[in-house]
VOKOLVEX-903238 format. One record per residue (C-alpha): y, z, x; residue in one letter. Coordinates in steps of 0.001 Angstrom, whole numbers. Each point is the difference from the previous one (the first is absolute). Layout:
[[Y, Z, X], 'A']
...
REM end
This chain:
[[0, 0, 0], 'X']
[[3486, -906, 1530], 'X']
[[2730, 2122, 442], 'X']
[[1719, -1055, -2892], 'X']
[[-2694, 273, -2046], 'X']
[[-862, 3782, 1082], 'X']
[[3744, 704, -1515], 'X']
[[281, -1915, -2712], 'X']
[[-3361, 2223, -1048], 'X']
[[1284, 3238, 1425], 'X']
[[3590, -470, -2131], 'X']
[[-2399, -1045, -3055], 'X']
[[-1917, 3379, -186], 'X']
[[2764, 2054, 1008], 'X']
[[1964, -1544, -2771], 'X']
[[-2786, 112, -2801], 'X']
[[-321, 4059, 1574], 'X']
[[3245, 625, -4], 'X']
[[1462, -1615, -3646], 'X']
[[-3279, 2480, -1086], 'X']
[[885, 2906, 1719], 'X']
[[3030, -244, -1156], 'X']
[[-837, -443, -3728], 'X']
[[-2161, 2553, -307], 'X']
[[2246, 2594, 1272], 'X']
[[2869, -895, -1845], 'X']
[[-2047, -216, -3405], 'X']
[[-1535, 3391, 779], 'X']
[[3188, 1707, 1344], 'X']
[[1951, -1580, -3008], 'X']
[[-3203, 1361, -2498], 'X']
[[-51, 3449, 1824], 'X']
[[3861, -341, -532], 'X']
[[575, -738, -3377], 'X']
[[-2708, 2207, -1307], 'X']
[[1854, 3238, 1996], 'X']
[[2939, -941, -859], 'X']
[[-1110, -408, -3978], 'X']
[[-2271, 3617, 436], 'X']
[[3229, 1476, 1385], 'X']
[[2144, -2163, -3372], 'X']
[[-2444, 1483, -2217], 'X']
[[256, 3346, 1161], 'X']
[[3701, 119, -124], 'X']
[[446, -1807, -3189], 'X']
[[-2922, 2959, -1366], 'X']
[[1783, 2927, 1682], 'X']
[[3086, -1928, -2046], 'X']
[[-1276, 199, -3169], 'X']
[[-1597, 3766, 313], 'X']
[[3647, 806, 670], 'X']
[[1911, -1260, -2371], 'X']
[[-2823, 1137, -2469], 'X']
[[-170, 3575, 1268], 'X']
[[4621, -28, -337], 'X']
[[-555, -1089, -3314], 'X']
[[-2131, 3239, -1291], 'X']
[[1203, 2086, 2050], 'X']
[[3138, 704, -2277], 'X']
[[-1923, -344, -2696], 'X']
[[-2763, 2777, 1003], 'X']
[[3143, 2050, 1026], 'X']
[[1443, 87, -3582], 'X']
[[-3193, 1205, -1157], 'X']
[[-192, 3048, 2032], 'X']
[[3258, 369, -603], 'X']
[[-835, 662, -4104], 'X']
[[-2632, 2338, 1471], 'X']
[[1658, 2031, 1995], 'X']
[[3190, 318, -2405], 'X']
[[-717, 3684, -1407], 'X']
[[2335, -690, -3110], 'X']
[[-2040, -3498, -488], 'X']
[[-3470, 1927, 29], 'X']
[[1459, 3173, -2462], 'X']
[[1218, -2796, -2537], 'X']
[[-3337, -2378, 487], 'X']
[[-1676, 3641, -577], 'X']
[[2196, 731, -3003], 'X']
[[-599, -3600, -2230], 'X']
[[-3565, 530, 1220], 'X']
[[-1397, 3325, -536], 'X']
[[2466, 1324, -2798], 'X']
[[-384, -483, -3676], 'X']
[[2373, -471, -2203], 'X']
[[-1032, 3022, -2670], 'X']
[[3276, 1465, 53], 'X']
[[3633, -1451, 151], 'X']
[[182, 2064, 2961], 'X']
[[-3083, -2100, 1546], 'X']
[[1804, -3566, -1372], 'X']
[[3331, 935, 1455], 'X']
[[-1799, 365, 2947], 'X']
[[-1777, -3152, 524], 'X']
[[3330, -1783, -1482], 'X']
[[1930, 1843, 3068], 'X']
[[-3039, -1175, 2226], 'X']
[[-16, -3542, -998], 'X']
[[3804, -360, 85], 'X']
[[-281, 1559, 3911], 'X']
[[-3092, -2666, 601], 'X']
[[2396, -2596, -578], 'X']
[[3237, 1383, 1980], 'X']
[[-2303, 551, 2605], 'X']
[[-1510, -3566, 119], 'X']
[[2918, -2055, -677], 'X']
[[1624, -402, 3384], 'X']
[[1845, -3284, 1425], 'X']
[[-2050, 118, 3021], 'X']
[[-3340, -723, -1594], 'X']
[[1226, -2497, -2807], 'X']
[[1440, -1828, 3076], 'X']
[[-2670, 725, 2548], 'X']
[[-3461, -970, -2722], 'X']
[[-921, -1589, -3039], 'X']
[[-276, 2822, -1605], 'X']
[[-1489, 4112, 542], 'X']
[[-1756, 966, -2555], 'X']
[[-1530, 3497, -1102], 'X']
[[-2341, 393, -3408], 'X']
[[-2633, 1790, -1299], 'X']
[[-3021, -217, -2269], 'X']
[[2350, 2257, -2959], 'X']
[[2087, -3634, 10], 'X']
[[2821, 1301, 1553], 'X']
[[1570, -2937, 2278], 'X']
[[2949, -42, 2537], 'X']
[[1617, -2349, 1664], 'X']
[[2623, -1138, 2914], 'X']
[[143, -3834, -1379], 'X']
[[1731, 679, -3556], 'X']
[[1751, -3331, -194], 'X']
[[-3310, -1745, 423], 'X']
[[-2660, 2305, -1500], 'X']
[[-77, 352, -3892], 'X']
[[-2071, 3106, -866], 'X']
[[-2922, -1243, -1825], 'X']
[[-937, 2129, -3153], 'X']
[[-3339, 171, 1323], 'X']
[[-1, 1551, 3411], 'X']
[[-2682, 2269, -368], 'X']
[[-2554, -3202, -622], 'X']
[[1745, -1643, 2874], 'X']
[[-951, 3126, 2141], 'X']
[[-3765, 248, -1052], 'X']
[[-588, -3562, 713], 'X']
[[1421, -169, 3429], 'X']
[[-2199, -2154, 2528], 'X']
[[720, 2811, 2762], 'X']
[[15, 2867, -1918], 'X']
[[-3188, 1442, 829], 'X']
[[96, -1617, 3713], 'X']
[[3233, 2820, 446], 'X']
[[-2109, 2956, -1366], 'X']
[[-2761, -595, 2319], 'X']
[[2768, -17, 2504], 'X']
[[831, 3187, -724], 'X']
[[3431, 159, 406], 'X']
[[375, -2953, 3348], 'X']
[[2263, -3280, -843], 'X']
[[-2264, -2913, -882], 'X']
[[968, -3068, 340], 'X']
[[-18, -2586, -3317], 'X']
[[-552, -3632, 615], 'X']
[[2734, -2254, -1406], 'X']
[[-66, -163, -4029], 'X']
[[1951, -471, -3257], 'X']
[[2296, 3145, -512], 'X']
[[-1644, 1290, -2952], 'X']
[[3346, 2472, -1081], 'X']
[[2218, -2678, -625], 'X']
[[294, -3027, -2267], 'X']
[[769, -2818, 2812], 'X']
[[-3508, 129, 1792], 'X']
[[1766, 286, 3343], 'X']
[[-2770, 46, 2570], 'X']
[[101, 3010, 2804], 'X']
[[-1652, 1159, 2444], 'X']
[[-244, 3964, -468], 'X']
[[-517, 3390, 1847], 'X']
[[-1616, 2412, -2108], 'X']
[[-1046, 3890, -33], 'X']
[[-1142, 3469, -2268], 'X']
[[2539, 2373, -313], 'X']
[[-2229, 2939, 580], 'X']
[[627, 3319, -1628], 'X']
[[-2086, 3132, -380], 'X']
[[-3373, -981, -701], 'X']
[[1523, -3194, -1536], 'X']
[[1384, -3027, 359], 'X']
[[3703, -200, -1648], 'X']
[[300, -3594, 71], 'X']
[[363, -3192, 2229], 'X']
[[3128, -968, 1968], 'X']
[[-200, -4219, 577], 'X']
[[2425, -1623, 2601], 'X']
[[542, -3586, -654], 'X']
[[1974, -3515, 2079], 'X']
[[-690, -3116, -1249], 'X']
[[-2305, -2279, 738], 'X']
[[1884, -1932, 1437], 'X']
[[1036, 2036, 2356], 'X']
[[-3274, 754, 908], 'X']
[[-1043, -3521, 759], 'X']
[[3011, -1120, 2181], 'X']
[[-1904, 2337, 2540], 'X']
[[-2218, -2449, 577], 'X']
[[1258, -3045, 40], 'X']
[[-256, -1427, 3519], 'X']
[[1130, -3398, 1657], 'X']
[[-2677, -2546, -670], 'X']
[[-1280, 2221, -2238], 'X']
[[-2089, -2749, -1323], 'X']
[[-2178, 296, 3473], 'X']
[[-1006, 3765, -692], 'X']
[[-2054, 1860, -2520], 'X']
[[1246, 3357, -458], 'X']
[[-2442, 2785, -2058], 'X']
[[1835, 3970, -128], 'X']
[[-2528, 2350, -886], 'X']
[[256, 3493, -1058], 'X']
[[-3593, 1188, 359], 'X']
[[-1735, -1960, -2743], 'X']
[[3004, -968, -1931], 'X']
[[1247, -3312, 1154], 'X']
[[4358, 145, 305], 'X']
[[652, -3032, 702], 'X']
[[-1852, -3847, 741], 'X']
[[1397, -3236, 1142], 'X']
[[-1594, -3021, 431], 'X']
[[-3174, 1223, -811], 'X']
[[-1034, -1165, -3122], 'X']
[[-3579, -108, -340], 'X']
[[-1792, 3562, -1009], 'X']
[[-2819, -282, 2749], 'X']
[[2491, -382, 2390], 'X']
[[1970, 2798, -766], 'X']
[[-3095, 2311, -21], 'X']
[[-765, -1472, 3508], 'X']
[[2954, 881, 1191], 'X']
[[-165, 3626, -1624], 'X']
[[-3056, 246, 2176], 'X']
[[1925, -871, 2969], 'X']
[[2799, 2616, -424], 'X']
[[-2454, 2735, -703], 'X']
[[-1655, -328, 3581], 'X']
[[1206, 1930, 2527], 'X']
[[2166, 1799, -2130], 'X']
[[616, 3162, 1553], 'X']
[[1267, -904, 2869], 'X']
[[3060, 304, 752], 'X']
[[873, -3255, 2025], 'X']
[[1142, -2796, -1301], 'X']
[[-2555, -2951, 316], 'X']
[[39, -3862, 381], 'X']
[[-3238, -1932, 243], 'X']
[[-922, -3379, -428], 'X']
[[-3788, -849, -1955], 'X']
[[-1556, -2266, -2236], 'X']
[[485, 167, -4032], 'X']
[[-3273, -757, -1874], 'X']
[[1910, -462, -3123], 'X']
[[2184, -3079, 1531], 'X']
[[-2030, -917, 2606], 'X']
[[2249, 54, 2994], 'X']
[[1600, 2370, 2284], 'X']
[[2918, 2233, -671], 'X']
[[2307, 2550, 1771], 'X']
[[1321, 2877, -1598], 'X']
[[2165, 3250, 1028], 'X']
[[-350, 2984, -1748], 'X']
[[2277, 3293, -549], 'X']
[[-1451, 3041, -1872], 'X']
[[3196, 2225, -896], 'X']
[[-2345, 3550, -429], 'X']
[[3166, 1717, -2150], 'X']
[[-1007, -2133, -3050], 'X']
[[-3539, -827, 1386], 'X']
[[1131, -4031, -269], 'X']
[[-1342, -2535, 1588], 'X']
[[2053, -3131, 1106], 'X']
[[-2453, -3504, 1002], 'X']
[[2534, -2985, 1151], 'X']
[[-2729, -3231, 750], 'X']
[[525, -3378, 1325], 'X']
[[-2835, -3050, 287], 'X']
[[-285, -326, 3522], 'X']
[[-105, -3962, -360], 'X']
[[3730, 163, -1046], 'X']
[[556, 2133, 2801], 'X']
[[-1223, -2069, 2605], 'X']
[[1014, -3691, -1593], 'X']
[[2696, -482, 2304], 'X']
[[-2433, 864, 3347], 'X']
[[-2410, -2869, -2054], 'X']
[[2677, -2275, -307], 'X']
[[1385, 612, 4002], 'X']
[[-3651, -359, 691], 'X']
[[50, -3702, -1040], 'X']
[[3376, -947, 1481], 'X']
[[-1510, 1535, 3599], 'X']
[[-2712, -1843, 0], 'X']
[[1902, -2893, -892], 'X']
[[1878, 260, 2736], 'X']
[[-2834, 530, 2125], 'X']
[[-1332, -3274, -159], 'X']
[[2996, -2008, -246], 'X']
[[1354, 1910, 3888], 'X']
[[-4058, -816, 827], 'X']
[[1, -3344, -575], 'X']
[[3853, -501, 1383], 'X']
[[-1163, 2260, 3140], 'X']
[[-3463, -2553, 579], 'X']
[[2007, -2884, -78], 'X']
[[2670, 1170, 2389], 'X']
[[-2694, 1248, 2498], 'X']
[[-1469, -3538, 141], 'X']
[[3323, -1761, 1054], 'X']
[[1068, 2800, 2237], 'X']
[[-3353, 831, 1601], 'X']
[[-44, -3315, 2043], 'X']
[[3472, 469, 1017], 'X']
[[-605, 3679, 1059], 'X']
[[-2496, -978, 2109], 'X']
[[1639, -3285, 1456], 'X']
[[2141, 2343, 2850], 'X']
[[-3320, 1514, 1450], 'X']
[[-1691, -3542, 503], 'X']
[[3635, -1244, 1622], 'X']
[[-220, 3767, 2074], 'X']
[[-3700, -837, 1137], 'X']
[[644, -3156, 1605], 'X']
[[3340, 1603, 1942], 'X']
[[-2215, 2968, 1077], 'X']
[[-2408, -2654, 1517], 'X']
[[2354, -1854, 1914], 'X']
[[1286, 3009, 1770], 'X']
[[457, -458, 3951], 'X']
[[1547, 2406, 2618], 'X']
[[2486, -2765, 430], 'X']
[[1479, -312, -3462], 'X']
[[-479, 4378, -962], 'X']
[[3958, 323, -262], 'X']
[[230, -2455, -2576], 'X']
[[316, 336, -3529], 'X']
[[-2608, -646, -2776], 'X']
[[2046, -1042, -3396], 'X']
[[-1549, -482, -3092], 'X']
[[718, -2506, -2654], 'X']
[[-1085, 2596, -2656], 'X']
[[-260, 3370, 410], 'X']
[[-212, 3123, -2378], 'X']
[[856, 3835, 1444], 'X']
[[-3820, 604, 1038], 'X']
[[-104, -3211, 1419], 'X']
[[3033, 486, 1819], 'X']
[[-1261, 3501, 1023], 'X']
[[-2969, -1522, 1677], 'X']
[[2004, -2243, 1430], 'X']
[[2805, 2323, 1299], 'X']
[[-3003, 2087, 1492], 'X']
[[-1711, -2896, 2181], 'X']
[[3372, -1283, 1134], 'X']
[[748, 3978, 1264], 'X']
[[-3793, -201, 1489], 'X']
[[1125, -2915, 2228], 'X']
[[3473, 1255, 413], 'X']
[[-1598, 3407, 1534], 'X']
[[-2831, -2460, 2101], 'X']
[[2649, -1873, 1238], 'X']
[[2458, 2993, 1332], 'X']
[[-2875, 1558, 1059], 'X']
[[-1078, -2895, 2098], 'X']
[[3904, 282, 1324], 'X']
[[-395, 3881, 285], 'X']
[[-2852, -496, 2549], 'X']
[[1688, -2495, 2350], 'X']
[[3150, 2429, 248], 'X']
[[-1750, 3121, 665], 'X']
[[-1551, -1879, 2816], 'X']
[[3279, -925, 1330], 'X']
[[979, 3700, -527], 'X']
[[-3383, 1287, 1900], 'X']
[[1263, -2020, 2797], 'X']
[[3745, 1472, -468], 'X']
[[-1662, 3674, -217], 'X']
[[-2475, -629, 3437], 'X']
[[3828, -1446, 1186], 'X']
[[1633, 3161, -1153], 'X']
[[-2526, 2603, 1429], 'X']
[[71, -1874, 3488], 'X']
[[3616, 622, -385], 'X']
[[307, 3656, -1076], 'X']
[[-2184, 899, 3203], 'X']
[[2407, -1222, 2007], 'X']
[[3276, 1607, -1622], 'X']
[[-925, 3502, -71], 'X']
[[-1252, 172, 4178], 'X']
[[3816, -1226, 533], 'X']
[[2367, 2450, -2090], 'X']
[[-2455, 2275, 1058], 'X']
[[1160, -626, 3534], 'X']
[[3677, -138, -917], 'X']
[[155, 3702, -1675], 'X']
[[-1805, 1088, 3004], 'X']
[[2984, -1661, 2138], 'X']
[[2457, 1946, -2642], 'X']
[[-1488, 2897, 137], 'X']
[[-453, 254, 3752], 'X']
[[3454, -891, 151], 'X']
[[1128, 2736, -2547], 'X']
[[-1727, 2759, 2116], 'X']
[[1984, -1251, 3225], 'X']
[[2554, 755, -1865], 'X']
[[-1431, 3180, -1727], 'X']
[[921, -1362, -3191], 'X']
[[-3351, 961, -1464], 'X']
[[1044, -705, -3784], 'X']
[[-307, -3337, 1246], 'X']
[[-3552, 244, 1214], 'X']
[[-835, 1750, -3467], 'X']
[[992, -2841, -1639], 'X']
[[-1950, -2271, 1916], 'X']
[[-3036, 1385, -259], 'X']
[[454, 553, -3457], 'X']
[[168, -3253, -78], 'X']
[[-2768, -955, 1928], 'X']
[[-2248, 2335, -2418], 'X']
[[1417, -2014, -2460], 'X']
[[-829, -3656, 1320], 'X']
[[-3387, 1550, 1487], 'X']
[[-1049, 1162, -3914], 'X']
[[1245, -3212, -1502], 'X']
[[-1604, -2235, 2150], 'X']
[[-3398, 1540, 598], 'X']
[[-2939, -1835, -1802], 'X']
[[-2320, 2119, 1069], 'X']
[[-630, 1755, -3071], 'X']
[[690, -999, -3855], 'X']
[[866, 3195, -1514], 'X']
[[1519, 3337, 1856], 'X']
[[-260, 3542, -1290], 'X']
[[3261, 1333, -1676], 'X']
[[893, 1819, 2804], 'X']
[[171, -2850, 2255], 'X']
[[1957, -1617, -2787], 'X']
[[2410, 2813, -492], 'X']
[[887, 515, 3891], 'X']
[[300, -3671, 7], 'X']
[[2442, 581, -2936], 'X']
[[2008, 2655, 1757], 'X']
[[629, -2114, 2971], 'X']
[[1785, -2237, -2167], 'X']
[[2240, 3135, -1325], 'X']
[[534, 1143, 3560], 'X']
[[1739, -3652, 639], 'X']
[[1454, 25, -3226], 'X']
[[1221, 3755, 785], 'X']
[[1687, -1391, 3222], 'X']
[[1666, -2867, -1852], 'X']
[[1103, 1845, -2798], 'X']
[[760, 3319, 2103], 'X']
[[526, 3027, -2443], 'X']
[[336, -2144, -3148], 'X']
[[-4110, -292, -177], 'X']
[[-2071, 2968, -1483], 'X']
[[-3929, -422, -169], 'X']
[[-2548, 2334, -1523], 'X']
[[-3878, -730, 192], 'X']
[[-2047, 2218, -1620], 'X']
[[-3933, -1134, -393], 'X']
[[-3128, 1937, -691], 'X']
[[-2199, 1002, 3203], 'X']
[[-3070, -1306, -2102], 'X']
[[1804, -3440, -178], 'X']
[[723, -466, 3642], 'X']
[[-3779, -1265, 877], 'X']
[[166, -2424, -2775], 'X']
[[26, -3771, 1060], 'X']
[[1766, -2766, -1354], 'X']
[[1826, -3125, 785], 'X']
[[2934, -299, 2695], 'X']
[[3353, -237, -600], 'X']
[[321, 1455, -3844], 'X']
[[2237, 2868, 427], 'X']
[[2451, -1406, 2721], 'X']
[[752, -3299, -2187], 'X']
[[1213, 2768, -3068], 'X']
[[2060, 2013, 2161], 'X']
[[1771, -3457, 1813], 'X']
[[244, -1189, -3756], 'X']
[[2424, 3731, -1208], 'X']
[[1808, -370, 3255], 'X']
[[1280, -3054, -428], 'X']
[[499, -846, -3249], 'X']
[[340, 3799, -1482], 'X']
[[2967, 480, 2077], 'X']
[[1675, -3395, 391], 'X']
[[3410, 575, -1828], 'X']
[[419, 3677, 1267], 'X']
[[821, 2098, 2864], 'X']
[[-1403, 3641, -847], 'X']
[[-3020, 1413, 852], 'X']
[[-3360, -1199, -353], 'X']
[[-2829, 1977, -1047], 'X']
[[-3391, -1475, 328], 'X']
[[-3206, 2008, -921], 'X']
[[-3871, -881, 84], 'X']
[[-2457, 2120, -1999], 'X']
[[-3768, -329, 115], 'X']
[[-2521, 1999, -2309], 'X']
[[-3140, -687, -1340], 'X']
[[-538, 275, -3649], 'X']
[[-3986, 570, -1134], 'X']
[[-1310, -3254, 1607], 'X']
[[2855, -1886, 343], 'X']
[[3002, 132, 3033], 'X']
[[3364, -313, -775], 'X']
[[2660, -811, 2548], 'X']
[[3742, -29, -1576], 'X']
[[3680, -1163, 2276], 'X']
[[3130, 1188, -1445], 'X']
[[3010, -1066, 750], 'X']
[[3946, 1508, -951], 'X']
[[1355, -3323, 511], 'X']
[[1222, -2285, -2977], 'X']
[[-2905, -1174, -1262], 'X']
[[-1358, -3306, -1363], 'X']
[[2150, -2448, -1771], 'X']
[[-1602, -373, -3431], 'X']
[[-279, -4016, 292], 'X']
[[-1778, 807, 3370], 'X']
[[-2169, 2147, -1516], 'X']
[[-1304, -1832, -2499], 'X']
[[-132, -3202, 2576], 'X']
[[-2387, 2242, 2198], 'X']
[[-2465, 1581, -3123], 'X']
[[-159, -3860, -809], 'X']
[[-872, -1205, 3828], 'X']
[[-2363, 3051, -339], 'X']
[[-1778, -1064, -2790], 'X']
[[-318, -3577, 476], 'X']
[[-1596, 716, 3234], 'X']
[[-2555, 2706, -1928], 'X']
[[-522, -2932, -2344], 'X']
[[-736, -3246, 2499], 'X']
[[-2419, 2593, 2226], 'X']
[[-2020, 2153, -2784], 'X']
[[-84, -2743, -2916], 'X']
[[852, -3351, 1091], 'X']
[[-1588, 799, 3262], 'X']
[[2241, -2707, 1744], 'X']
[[529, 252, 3805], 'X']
[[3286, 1865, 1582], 'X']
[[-94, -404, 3780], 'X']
[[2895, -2239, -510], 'X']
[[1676, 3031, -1636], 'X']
[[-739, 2546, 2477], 'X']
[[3140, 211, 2364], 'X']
[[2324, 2687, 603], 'X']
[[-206, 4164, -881], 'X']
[[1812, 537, -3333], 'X']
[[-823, 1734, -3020], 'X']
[[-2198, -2758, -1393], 'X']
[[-1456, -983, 3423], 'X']
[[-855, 3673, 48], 'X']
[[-1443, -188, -3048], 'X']
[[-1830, -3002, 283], 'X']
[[-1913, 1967, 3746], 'X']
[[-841, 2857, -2395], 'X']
[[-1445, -1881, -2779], 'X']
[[-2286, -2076, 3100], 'X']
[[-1133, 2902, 1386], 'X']
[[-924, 2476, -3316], 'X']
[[-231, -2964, -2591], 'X']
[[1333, 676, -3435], 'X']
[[-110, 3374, 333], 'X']
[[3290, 590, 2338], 'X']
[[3062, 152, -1745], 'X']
[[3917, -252, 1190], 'X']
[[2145, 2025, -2372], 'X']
[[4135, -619, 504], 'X']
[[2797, 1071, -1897], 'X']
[[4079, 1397, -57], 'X']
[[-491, 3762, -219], 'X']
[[3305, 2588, -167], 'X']
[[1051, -965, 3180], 'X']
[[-1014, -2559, 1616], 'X']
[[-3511, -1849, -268], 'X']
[[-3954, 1137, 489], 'X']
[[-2518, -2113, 1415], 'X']
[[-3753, 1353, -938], 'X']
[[-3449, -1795, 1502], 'X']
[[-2804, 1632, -1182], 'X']
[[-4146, -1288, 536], 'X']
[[-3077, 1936, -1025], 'X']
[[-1365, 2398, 2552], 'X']
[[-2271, -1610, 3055], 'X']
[[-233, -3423, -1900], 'X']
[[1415, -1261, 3168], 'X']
REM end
């Protein structure tokens, strides 16, 4: 199989995988979605409704023990109901009652607040808050024995019970209400019944929801069924009975989804007991109507699918031949290579970034031959400079060597003896510099090579030069390259003090720290100019870079005994474990070489 071939295939199953992939996760993440998001609806819309139900008896429950607990209330309910009227005594009496009943029930706040409060008992004796729309009926005490709820409030025994909505039997307009009902209890018998009435209508508007159309709503109060929407059919209702009876005691609210034998499909439903009036609150939704929009997106994605399938084959055919046309025209360059032509340049007629890349990549490959090729004939011309160099430097040092001697000699015929200090300070000086004898020295050769240098400096500078060395006896044996700490000091002295005349301190500390030495230079002088600063961090960490990552050659870079000449002998000799720290401190500037302990 060509080349071309292997990605048209590879872009063919990756696509087919991919348009999948990503179907499936967006029609389950948009399923798992929707149906959260409608659990989390239904709950709200359910906690809604057992809410607004539970504000709407409330007041009316209150009124009722209201009644009960009015003392005067009771003593008149008592008086119409346990008196007889033998005497005119005993009819003035329940007259008086009656006449307080009435005062007591006819109050603006509940003709504006209900329908109507009502209190009666089985003697026919009927009051009520709603005069302008009740007309006493002649035959109360009928209308009493024949209530539907009657006996449901005995067995209550004095509790509110709740009455389903219904025709208002005490007045001649049939207004239906929805009622709260209890006994007035009195000694060993019941006085009466106390009925607190809104209208329908207000009752209803509880439930009406947006969509409503989408939802069947059932209220239950134990067995007696409140209120139904949308659910028409008896069976149905009885299912759904079932359904609010499980799990009843508990009291968290619930939303599940499950399949409905009586319509054959699957439903979600929240439900809200409210314990106070032991009612039960079932909102339901068809789950197909829930998810129809996830069906229809379903369709559109896969749709979509095919059509960016069939548009993605057809572009991989044209393209793959032309993707594949710069590595044939890259082959043939890469097999006409020569030493003779490896500077040129390889240019491609078409070219994408990978392409390009591997292009870019074999032109650096002969780039790097070819300066390596160059690399090798200089450093044999610099072999020959160095064997040039070192023939050179052997014969230097045997001749100033000679002329201090003359000086010195000279100096003691005149018993100027300063001078012969200085010469054979300078002799140690030439004698340690030029000695290849040995690659590394111990500190202490490196330190009294060090304060040589301050002597001469001390002469120059007379009294204006103050040195302190201070170095751990346990640091004294310790070898390490020549010429590190004399290169620091030369470095304070001249450029720490260039633009001032007072005196120059210069200190050199040595300690070692666990298993690592530390050797710090101080200086009081100005300290470093911040652009030079930063100039010799970045010289520093170039040269880090080219020897411990790019591993590039830098004997054309060694030359000289500054800070990052100094830095670049440490790193040689201990690797990447040495370290040059240098900074502006108070006053003046701190050099600090540190290297772990015998690494060396």
């Amino acid at each position: 199989m060509s080349f071309r071939n292997k990605i048209f295939a590879a872009f063919s199953i990756v696509t087919i995988v991919l348009i999948m992939a990503i179907s499936f996760v967006f029609y389950y993440y948009s399923s798992e979605t929707l149906e959260k998001n409608s659990k989390e609806n239904l709950k709200v819309m359910t906690d809604k409704l057992a809410n607004q139900l539970s504000q709407l008896l409330k007041p009316m429950e209150f009124i009722s023990w209201d009644f009960i607990a009015s003392r005067e209330f009771m003593e008149e309910m008592a008086t119409i109901t346990y008196i007889k009227p033998d005497t005119i005594e005993d009819a003035y009496d329940i007259n008086k009652a009656r006449v307080n009943i009435n005062q007591i029930i006819h109050r603006d706040s509940l003709s504006q607040n209900f329908y109507g409060v009502n209190v009666f008992n089985k003697k026919g004796d009927f009051f009520t808050s709603n005069n302008n729309n009740y007309v006493k009926p002649q035959n109360s005490k009928s209308i009493v024995n024949q209530l539907p709820w009657a006996e449901q409030a005995q067995r209550a025994q004095g509790k509110s019970i709740l009455i389903a909505p219904y025709d208002d039997p005490w007045e001649n307009s049939h207004q239906k209400v929805f009622g709260l009902a209890r006994v007035l209890r009195g000694h060993n018998i019941d006085m009466g019944y106390i009925e607190v009435q809104v209208k329908n209508e207000e009752f209803e508007n509880i439930f009406i929801l947006p969509q409503q159309e989408d939802y069947r709503i059932v209220v239950l109060n134990g067995d007696q069924v409140l209120y139904q929407k949308n659910v028409e059919d008896t069976r149905l209702l009885e299912y759904y009975q079932e359904v609010a009876k499980k799990d009843a005691k508990k009291e968290m609210d619930q939303v599940t989804d499950y399949e409905n034998p009586q319509l054959n499909n699957k439903e979600i439903s929240g439900k809200k007991i409210i314990h106070d009036w032991d009612i039960t609150i079932l909102l339901v939704q068809d789950y197909s109507k829930l998810m129809s929009p996830v069906y229809d997106m379903r369709r559109i994605v896969i749709a979509i699918g095919l059509i960016s399938a069939f548009i993605a084959f057809i572009g991989m055919s044209v393209f793959s031949k032309y993707l594949t046309r710069p590595i044939r025209e890259l082959q043939q360059c890469m097999e006409s290579i020569e030493i003779r032509n490896l500077p040129e340049q390889i240019v491609l007629k078409n070219k994408g970034d990978e392409i390009e890349s591997l292009n870019q990549s074999f032109q650096d490959l002969r780039t790097r031959l070819n300066d390596s090729i160059e690399r090798e004939i200089q450093n044999h011309s610099l072999v020959l400079q160095a064997n040039l160099d070192m023939l050179q430097a052997q014969i230097n040092p045997h001749f100033l060597f000679n002329v201090l001697n003359m000086i010195s000699n000279k100096g003691m015929e005149q018993e100027n003896y300063e001078i012969g200090e200085i010469c054979e300070a300078i002799a140690s000086l030439l004698r340690y510099s030029t000695s290849t004898a040995q690659k590394t020295v111990t500190l202490s050769d490196e330190i009294d090579y060090t304060k040589n240098y301050l002597m001469l400096m001390e002469k120059r500078f007379e009294d204006r030069l103050k040195c302190v060395v201070e170095v751990d006896d346990e640091l004294l044996k310790m070898e390490m390259p020549k010429m590190i700490l004399q290169p620091l000091v030369e470095n304070a002295l001249n450029h720490g003090y260039r633009n001032t005349t007072r005196t120059m301190y210069v200190s050199i500390y040595g300690i070692r720290k666990e298993n690592e030495w530390k050797i710090t230079v101080k200086d009081s002088g100005e300290g470093f100019n911040a652009d030079v600063l930063s100039e010799i961090k970045s010289q520093m960490s170039r040269v880090r870079n080219k020897l411990f990552v790019e591993k590039e050659s830098l004997e054309l870079e060694i030359g000289g005994m500054g800070i990052v000449n100094t830095y670049l002998r440490l790193m040689l000799c201990y690797g990447e474990c040495a370290d040059l720290e240098i900074s502006n401190i108070k006053q003046g500037a701190e050099v600090v070489i540190s290297a772990p302990w015998g690494s060396i």
